[in-house]
C-alpha positions, 0 to 999 in steps of 0.5 A: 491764597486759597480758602476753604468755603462752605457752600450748599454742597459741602466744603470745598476749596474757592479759587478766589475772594470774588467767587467767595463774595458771590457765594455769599450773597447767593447765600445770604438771599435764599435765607432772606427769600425762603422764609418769606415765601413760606410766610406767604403760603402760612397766611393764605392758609390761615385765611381758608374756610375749614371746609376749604381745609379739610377738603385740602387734607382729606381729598384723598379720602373722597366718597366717589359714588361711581365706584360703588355703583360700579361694584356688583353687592348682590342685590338691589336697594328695592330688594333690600326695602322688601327683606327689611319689610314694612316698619309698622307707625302708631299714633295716640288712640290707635287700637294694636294687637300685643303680646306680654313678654314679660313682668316689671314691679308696676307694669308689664312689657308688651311686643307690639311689632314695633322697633321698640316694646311698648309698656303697660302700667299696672294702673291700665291693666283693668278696670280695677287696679291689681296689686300686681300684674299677675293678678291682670295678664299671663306671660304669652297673652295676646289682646289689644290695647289703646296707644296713650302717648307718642314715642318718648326719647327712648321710642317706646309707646305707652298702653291701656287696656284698662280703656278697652276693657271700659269701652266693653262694660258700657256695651255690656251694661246698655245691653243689660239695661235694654233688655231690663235682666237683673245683675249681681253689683257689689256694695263698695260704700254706703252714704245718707243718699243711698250706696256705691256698687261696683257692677261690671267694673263699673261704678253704679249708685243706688239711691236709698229708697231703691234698696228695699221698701221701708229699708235704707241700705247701712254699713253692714251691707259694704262688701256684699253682694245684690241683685240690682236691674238699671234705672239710668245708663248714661254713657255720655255722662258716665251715670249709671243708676241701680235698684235693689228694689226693682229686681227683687220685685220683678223678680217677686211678682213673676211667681204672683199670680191672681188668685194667689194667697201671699204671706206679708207685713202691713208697712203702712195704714191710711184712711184708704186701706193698707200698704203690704209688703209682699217680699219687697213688693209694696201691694195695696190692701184696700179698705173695701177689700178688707171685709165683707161688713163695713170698716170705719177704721183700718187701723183697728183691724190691720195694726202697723207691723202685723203679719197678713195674708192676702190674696193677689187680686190683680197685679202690674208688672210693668209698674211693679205694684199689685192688689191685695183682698183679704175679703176673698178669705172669709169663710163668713162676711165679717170674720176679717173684724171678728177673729183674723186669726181664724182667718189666716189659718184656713186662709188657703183652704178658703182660697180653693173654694173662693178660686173654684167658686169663680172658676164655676162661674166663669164657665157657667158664663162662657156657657151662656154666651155660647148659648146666646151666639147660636141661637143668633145663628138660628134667627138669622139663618135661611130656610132650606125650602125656599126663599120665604122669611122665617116667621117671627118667634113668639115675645119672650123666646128669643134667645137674647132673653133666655 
């Protein structure tokens, strides 16, 4: 009896049960066997690491760095290095070189020669703030400028121009002050202690009484310009101090000289003579120097607020103060307590005189000194026969007595 018995090789005839029994159990162990080797290699690979794994999966695809050494790409790694060229590094408070690029609404894109452009705000432009920034830059400027911060995420660097520029008007007003010159400083508000002035973008305070002798600065003078000269530059402290007053008296007293005559107001009256304002110099009329004839009361004779003229008798430039005589101009002793008026009128006239008068004198006594330096000579001077001494001259000749 024959069967017909499937095996791994097909269908085909078995010659009896034994062989059919055999196969069988060969069959039956290869699906008992199979699966637990297979369940075997599973749970070793579970128990891998995932490099383990994705060295297993990926070996084929391994970076061999013999290979691309052994590969000839034209040029070498130092040769690459020098056609990159140095990247440039900057760290907060370095001073770079930068051109402007371009425009933003409240700021400017500055190239400074790093990876990315670096970035002015409108409020580092200048000293003052622009309303815009075509107001402070032009495309295509190049001028230096102050790293602020570090790189952000975006590797940009932040700039200031405005602390180049500070750092430049403190140099320029310690110039100015040191060699004491005069500067135009616009008035930015006034207060009870005096004004705010904007000098060289620079805030200055002026305190009240250095505006102008008897005057304190108001309202009216916000947003005008005046001529002011330092009193204080304190960079440290970031102080500095203006007068109004001291540069028009400077300014004032170089046109003065002795033996000028002035036009003025008497601003003040004391038992001791009168105070002049002389075009914003304060000047001092004393009371000996108001008339020849004796003066018991200045007041009577000079009131408060009325008109002068004087003549400049002696001035101090460094302190800024001169003396005035209204003595020197008159025609006749008194007429200072007689008729003023008069005065005043031939005030100039009278001063020529006054000044030729003294220039005669002045000369008679240059006269005189030289007269007395050579008969000095004559005295003392050896006689040409001989080694005999001079006889004395006569009492009442000598040159020190002519």
């Amino acid at each position: 009896m024959s069967f017909l018995v499937l095996s791994a090789h097909g269908f085909g005839p078995a010659t009896s049960a034994s062989h059919l029994c055999e196969s069988s159990s060969r069959l039956q162990h290869s699906r008992i066997i199979r699966p637990t080797c297979m369940a075997s290699t599973l749970e070793k690979t579970d128990k891998w690491s995932k490099a383990a794994r994705d060295r297993s999966r990926y070996a084929s695809f391994a970076f061999n760095p013999e290979s691309v050494a052994s590969m000839d790409v034209g040029f070498s790694y130092e040769e690459l290095q020098a056609s990159v060229g140095e990247i440039k590094t900057y760290s907060r408070g370095d001073t770079v070189q930068g051109a402007v690029i371009s425009f933003e609404p409240n700021g400017a894109v500055v190239d400074i020669g790093v990876k990315s452009s670096a970035y002015c705000a409108l409020t580092e432009m200048a000293l003052v703030k622009p309303d815009k920034p075509e107001n402070a830059m032009n495309i295509g400027d190049n001028m230096e400028f102050v790293i602020m911060s570090r790189e952000d995420e975006n590797g940009q660097l932040f700039l200031s121009r405005r602390r180049i520029l500070f750092a430049e008007a403190w140099d320029k007003v310690t110039e100015i002050h040191a060699e004491d010159e005069a500067v135009d400083a616009e008035v930015m508000a006034v207060n009870k202690g005096g004004a705010m002035l904007q000098v060289q973008g620079l805030r200055a305070f002026m305190p009240g009484s250095h505006y102008l002798p008897g005057q304190t600065p108001n309202e009216e003078l916000v947003g005008k310009t005046l001529s002011i000269k330092f009193l204080d530059v304190d960079k440290e402290g970031n102080r500095l101090v203006a007068s109004h007053k001291k540069a028009v008296v400077d300014s004032t007293i170089v046109d003065l000289t002795i033996g000028a005559v002035v036009k003025g107001y008497v601003t003040a009256v004391k038992p001791y003579g009168a105070f002049i304002d002389v075009g914003g110099i304060s000047g001092l009329l004393h009371i000996s120097q108001i008339s020849c004839d004796h003066i018991a009361d200045v007041s009577a004779v000079l009131p408060q607020g009325a008109a002068i003229k004087c003549m400049v008798i002696s001035q101090d430039k460094g302190k800024g103060r001169i003396a005035l005589s209204t003595k020197t101009l008159e025609a006749e002793p008194g007429d200072m307590i007689k008729d003023r008026e008069k005065v005043f009128e031939f005030a100039e006239e009278t001063a020529g005189k006054y000044q030729e008068r003294i220039a005669a004198e002045k000369k008679a006594r240059e006269e005189a000194a030289q007269d007395a330096i050579f008969g000095l000579e004559s005295v003392f001077s050896e006689p040409e026969g001989g080694d005999e001494a001079p006889a004395p001259a006569p009492e009442g000749d000598l040159p020190l007595e002519s």
